[in-house]
N, C-alpha and C positions, 0 to 999 in steps of 0.2 A: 078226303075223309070228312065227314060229319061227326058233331061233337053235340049229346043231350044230356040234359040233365034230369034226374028226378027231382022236382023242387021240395015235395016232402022228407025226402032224406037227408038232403043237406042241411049239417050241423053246423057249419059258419064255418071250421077249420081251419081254411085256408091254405090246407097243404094243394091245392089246385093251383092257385095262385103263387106260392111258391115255386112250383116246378115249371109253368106256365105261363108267368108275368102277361105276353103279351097275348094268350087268349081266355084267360081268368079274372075277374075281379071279384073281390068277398068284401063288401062292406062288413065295418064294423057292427055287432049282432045283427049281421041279415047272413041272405043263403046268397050263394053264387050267382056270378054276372057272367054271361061267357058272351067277350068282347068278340069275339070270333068264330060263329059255327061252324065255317068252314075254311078250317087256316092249311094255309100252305105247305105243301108236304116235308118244307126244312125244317119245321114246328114237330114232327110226326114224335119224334126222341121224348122230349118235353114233354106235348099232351098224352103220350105212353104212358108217362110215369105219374102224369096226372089224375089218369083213369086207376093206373096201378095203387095208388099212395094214399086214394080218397079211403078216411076211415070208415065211410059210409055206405061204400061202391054207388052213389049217387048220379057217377057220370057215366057216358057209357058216347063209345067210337067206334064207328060204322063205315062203310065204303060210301061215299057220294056216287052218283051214279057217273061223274065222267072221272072215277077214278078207276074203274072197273073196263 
């Protein structure tokens, strides 16, 4: 899986980083870090809920191609 961001959308929230620890990071007043574009499929739960939770729908997860 591949993990993007829209960088204009992102509000700072941080519910990414919540759900995500270890492929999110949100500075304080900035937009999302994403420590990981393409994290490992035992992560897949987590950055689910990442992409689902963002109040912005900011993030967005795609198939890499040796996921396919």
């Amino acid at each position: 899986m591949r993990i993007e961001v829209d960088a204009d959308l992102c509000q700072g929230h941080a519910a990414c980083e919540m759900e995500a620890p270890e492929v999110f990071s949100v500075p304080k007043h900035g937009t999302v870090e994403i420590l990981d574009t393409d994290p490992s499929e035992s992560l897949r739960p987590s950055v689910e809920n990442a992409v689902k939770f963002c109040p912005t729908r900011a993030l967005r997860m795609s198939e890499s191609e040796g996921d396919q």
